[in-house]
PAZAPA-4460 file (N, C-alpha, C; in steps of 0.05 Angstrom, whole numbers, plus 32768, in hexadecimal, padded with zeros to 4 digits):
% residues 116
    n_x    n_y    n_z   ca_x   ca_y   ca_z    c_x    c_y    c_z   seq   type   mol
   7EE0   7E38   8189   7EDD   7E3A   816C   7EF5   7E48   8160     1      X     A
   7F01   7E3F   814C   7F19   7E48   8138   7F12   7E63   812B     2      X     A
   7F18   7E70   812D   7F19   7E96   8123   7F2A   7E8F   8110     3      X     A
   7F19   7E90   80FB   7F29   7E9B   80D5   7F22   7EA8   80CB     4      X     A
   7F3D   7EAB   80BB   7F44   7EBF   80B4   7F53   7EB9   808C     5      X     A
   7F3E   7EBF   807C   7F49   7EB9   8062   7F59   7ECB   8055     6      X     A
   7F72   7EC9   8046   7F86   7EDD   8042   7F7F   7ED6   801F     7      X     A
   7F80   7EE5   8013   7F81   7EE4   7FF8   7F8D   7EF8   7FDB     8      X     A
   7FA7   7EE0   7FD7   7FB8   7F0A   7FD4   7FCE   7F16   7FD8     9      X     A
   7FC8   7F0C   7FFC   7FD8   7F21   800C   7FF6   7F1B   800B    10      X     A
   800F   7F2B   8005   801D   7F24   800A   802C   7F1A   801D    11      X     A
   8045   7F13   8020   8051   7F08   8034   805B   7F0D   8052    12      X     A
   8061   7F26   8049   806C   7F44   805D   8052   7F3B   8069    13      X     A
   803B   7F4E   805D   8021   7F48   806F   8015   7F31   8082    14      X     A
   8014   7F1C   8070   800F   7F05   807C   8022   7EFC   8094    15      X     A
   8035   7F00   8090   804A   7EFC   80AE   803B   7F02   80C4    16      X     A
   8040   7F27   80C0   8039   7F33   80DA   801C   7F2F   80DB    17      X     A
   8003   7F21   80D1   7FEB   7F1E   80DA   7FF0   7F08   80E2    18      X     A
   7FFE   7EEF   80DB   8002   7ED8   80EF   8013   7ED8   8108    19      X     A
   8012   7EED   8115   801A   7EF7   811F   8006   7EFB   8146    20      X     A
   7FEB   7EF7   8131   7FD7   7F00   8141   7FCE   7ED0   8147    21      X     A
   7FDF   7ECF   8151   7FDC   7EAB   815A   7FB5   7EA7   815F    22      X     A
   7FAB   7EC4   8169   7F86   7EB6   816C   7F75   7EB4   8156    23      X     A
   7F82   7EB1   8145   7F73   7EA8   812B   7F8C   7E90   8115    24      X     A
   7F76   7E83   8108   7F7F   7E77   80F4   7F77   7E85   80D7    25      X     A
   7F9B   7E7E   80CA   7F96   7E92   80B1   7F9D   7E7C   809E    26      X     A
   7F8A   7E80   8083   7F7E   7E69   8071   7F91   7E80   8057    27      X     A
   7FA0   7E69   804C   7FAB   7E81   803A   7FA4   7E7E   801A    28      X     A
   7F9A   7E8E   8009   7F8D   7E7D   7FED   7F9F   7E93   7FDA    29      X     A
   7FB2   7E7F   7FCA   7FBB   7E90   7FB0   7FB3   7E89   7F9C    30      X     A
   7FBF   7E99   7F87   7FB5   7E96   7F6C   7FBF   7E86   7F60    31      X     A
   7FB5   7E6D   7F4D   7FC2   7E65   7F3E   7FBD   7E5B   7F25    32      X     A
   7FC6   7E55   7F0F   7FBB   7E5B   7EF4   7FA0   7E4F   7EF0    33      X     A
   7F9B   7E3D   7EFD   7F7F   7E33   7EF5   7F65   7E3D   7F0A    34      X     A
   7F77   7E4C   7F1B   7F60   7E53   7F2C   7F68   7E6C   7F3E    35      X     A
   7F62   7E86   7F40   7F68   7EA2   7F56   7F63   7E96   7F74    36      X     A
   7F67   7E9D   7F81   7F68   7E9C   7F9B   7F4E   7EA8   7FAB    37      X     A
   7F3C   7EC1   7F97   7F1F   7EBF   7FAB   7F14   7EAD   7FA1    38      X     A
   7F19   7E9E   7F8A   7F03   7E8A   7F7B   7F05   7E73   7F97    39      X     A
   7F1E   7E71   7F98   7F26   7E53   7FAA   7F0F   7E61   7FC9    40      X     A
   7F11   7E6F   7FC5   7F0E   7E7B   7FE8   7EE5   7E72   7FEE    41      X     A
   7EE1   7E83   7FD4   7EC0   7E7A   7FD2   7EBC   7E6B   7FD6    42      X     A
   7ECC   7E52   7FC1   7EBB   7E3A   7FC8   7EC4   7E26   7FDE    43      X     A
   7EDB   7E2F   7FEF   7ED2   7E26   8011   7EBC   7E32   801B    44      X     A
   7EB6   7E4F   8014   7E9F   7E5B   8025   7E87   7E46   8026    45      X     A
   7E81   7E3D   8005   7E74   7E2F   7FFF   7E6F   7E18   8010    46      X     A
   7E78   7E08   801F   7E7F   7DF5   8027   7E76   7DF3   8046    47      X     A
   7E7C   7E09   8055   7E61   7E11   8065   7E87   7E1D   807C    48      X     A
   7E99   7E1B   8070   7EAB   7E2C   8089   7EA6   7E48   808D    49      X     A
   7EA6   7E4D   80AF   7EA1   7E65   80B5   7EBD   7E73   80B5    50      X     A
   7EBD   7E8F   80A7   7ED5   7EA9   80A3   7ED0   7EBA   80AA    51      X     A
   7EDC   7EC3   80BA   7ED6   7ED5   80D2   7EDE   7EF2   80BC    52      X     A
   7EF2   7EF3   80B8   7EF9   7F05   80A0   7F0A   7EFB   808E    53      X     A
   7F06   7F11   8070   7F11   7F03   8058   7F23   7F27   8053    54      X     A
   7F46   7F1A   804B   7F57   7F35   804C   7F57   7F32   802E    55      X     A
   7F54   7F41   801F   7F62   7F3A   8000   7F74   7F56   7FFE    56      X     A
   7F85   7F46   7FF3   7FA4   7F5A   7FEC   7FA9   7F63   7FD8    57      X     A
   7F95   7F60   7FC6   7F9D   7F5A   7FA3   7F9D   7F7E   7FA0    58      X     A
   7FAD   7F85   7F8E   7FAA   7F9A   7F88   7F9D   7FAF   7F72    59      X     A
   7F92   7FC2   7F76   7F83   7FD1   7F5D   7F65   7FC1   7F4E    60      X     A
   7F6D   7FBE   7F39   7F4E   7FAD   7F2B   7F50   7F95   7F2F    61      X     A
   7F61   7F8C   7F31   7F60   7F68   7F3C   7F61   7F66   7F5C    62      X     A
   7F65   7F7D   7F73   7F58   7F79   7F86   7F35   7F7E   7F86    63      X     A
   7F36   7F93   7F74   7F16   7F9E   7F72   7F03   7F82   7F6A    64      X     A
   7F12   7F79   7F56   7F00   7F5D   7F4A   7EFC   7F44   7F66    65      X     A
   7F13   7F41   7F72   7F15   7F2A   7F7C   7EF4   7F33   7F9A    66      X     A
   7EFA   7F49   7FA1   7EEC   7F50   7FC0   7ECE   7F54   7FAA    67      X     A
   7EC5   7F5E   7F90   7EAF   7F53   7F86   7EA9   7F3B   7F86    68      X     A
   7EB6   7F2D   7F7F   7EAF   7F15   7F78   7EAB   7F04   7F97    69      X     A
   7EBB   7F08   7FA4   7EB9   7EFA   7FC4   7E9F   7F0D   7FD0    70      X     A
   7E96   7F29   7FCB   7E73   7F2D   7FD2   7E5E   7F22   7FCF    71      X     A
   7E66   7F27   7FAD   7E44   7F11   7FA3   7E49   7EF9   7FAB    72      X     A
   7E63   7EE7   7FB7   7E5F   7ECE   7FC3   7E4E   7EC9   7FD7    73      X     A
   7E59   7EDE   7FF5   7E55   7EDF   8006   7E45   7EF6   8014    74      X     A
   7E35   7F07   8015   7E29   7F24   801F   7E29   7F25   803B    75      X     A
   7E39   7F17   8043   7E37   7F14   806D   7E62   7F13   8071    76      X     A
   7E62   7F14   8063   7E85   7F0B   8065   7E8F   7F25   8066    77      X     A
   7EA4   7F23   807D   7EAF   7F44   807D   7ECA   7F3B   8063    78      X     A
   7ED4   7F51   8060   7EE2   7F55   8050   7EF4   7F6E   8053    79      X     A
   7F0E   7F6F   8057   7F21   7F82   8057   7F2C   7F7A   8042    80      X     A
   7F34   7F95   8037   7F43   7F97   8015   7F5E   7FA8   801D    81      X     A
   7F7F   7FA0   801C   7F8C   7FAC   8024   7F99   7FBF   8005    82      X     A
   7F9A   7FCC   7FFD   7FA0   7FD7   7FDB   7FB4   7FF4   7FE5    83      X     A
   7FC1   7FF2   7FD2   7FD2   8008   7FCB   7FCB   8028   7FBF    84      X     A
   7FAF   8018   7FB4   7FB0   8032   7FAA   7F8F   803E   7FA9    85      X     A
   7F8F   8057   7FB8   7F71   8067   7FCC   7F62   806A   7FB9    86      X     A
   7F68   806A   7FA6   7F4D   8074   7F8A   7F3C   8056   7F8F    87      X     A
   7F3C   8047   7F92   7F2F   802B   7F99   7F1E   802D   7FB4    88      X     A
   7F1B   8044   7FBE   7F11   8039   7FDE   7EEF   8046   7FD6    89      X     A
   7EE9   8059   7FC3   7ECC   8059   7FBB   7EC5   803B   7FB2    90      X     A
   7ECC   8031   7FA5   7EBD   800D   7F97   7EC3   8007   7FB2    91      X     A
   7ED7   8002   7FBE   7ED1   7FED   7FDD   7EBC   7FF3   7FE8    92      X     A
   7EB5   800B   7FF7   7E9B   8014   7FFD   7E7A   800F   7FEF    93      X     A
   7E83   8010   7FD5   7E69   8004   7FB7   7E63   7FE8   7FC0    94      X     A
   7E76   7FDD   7FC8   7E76   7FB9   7FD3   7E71   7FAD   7FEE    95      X     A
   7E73   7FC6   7FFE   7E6F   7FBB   8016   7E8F   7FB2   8023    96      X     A
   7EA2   7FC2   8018   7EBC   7FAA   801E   7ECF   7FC1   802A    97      X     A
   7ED9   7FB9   8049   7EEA   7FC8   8052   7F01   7FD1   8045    98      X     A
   7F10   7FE8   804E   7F22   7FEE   8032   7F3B   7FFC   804E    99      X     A
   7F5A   7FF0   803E   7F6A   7FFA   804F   7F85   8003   8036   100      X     A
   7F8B   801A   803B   7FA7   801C   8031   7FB6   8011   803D   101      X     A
   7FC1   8003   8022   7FE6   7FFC   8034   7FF6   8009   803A   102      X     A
   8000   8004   8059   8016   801B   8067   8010   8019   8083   103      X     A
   8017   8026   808E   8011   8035   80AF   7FF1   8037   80B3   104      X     A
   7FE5   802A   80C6   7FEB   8018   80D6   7FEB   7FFF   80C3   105      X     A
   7FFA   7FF5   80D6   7FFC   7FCF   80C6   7FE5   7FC4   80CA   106      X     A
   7FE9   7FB7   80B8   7FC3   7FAB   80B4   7FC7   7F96   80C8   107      X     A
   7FCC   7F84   80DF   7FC5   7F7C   80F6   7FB1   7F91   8100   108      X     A
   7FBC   7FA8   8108   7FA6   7FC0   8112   7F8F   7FC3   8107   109      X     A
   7F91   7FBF   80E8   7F73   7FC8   80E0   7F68   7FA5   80E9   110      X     A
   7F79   7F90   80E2   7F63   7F74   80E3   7F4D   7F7D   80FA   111      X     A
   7F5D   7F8B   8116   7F4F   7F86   812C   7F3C   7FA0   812F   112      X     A
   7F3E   7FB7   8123   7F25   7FC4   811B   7F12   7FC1   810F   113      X     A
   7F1A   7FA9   80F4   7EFD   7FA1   80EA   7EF2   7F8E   80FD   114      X     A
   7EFD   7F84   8105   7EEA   7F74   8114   7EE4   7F75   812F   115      X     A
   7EE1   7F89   8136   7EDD   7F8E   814F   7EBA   7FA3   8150   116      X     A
***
């Protein structure tokens, strides 16, 4: 069975070094004017594909919005939120949604602590 992994967000730098990790497949959803990138992401969920985890990269209140909005989709879906900035990691917790500063360790490391 295919191990995915939905990126939404995330930048490039990041996304590299998580494709990096070849035992998963990474599904990549951006934003674009007629449609954000968790919107796109939901409605595959919809569809019946299984996501092993969902990274969203977005930063500040438009990361806050996007990992709401991908909850009330899903309430079984993990979720790591990678954000810049720590005043955000009380609402991650309000949501149920893992929360990582950007920096040391590189988020490969945390992918494999959430899900482990």
């Amino acid at each position: 069975m295919t191990k995915i992994i939905a990126l939404c967000g995330v930048d490039e730098e990041i996304t590299c070094l998580l494709e990096r990790c070849d035992e998963y497949c990474f599904l990549r959803f951006f934003d674009e004017p007629e449609r954000r990138g968790d919107v796109k992401l939901a409605y595959l969920l919809r569809s019946g594909l299984t996501v092993l985890l969902a990274i969203v990269g977005y930063r500040g209140a438009k990361g806050l919005a996007a990992c709401d909005y991908l909850r009330t989709q899903n309430r079984s879906l993990p979720i790591l939120w990678l954000c810049d900035r720590k005043e955000f990691e009380l609402e991650a917790k309000r949501i149920s949604v893992s929360f990582h500063g950007t920096g040391p360790p590189y988020p490969v490391s945390v992918v494999r602590q959430v899900m482990l």
